[in-house]
MIKERO-709270 format. One line per 5 residues: number of its first residue (from 0); for each residue x negated, y negated, z negated of C-alpha. Coordinates in nm, 3 decimals, decimal comma, padded with zeros to 5 digits. Layout:
<sites>
NUM = X:Y:Z  ... $
</sites>
This chain:
<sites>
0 = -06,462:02,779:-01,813  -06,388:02,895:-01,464  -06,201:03,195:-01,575  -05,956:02,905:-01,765  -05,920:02,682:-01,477 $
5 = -05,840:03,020:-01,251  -05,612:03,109:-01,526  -05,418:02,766:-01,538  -05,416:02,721:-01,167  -05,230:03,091:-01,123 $
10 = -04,940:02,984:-01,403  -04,906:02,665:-01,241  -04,881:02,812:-00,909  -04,640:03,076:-01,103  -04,442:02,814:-01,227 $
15 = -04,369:02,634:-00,945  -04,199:02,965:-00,789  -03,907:02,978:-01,052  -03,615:02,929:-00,893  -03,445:02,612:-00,933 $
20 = -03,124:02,578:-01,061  -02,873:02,414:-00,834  -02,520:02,264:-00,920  -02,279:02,498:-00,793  -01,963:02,379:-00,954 $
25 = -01,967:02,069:-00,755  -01,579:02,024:-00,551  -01,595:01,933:-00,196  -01,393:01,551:-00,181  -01,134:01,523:00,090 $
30 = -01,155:01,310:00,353  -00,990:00,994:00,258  -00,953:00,836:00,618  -00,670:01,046:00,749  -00,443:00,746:00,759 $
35 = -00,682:00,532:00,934  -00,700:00,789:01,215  -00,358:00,789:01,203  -00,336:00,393:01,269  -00,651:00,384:01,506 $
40 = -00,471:00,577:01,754  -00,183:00,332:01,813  -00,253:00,155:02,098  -00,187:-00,175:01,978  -00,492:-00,112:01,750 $
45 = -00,792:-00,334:01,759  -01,078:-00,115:01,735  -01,462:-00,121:01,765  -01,426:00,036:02,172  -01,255:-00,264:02,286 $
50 = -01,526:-00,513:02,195  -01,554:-00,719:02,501  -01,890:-00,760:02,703  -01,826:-01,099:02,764  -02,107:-01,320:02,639 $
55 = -01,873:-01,567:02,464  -01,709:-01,286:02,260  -02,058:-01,168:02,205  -02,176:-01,468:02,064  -01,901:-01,514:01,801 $
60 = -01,934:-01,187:01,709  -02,238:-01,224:01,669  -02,267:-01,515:01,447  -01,988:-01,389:01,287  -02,178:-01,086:01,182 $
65 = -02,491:-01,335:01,089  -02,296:-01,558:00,836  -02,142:-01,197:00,661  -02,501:-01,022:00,639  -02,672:-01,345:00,530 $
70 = -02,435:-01,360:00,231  -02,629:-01,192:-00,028  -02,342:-01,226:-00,300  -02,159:-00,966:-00,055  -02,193:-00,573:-00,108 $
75 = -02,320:-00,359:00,138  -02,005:-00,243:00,248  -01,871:-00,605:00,296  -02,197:-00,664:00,543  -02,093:-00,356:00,736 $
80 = -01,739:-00,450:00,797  -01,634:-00,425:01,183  -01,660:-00,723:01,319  -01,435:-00,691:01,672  -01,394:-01,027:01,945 $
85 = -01,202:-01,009:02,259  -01,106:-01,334:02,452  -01,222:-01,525:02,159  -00,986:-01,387:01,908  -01,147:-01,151:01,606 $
90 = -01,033:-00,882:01,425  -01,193:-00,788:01,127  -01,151:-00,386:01,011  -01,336:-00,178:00,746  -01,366:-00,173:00,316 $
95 = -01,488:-00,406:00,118  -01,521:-00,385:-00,279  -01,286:-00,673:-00,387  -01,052:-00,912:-00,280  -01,291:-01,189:-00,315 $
100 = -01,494:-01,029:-00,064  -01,188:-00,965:00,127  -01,148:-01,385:00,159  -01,525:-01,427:00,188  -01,585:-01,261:00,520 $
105 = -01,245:-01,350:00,675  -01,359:-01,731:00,592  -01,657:-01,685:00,702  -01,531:-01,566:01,038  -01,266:-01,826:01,022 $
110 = -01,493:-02,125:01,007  -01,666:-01,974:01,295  -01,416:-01,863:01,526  -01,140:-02,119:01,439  -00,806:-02,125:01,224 $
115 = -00,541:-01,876:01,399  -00,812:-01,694:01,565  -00,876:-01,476:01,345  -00,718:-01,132:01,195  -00,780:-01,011:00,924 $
120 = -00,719:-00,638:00,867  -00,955:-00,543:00,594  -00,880:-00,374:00,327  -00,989:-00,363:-00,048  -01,137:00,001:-00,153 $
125 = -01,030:00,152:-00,469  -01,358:00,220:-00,736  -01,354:00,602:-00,761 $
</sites>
């Protein structure tokens, strides 16, 4: 009996040193954000470094960012839109799945921040 369990603990050992087979045929995607870069380096572009610090801007951005996370009907990528407030004006930047999401967050910052105070630059990402 001890000779067996000797026995089946060596081919188990054994068998867990077979090398394992690894996909190797997998393509490396491209970068699709080469046109972003492109437009985040214009200077008139709103992005995530020129947040202000002031406690107003803050705020809104803040509850701005409460109302889209709290949303469970949103996707992931909807909740982690950039959410961007400077002298109470917001610009909203990232991908979300669908135009209906598109609408949802740009309301929801909307009801927050006011009508006309609000931009809404984000953009509805192709299903690969």
């Amino acid at each position: 009996m001890k000779r067996l369990t000797i026995i089946s603990l060596l081919g188990s050992a054994l068998l867990g040193l077979a090398p394992v087979s690894m996909a190797q045929d997998s393509k490396p995607v491209a970068p699709d954000n080469s046109a972003v870069n492109v437009r985040d380096r214009n200077p008139d572009a709103m992005t995530a470094g020129q947040q202000s610090n002031a406690a107003n801007d803050e705020e809104l951005a803040r509850k701005i960012r409460r109302a889209v996370v709290k949303d469970d009907s949103l996707s992931t990528m909807a909740h982690n839109v950039k959410i961007v407030t400077a002298n109470g004006a917001v610009v909203l930047r990232g991908p979300v799945k669908t135009e209906q999401e598109k609408v949802a967050v740009a309301s929801k910052a909307q009801a927050i921040a006011g009508a006309g105070h609000v931009d809404n630059q984000l953009e509805v990402k192709a299903a690969n």
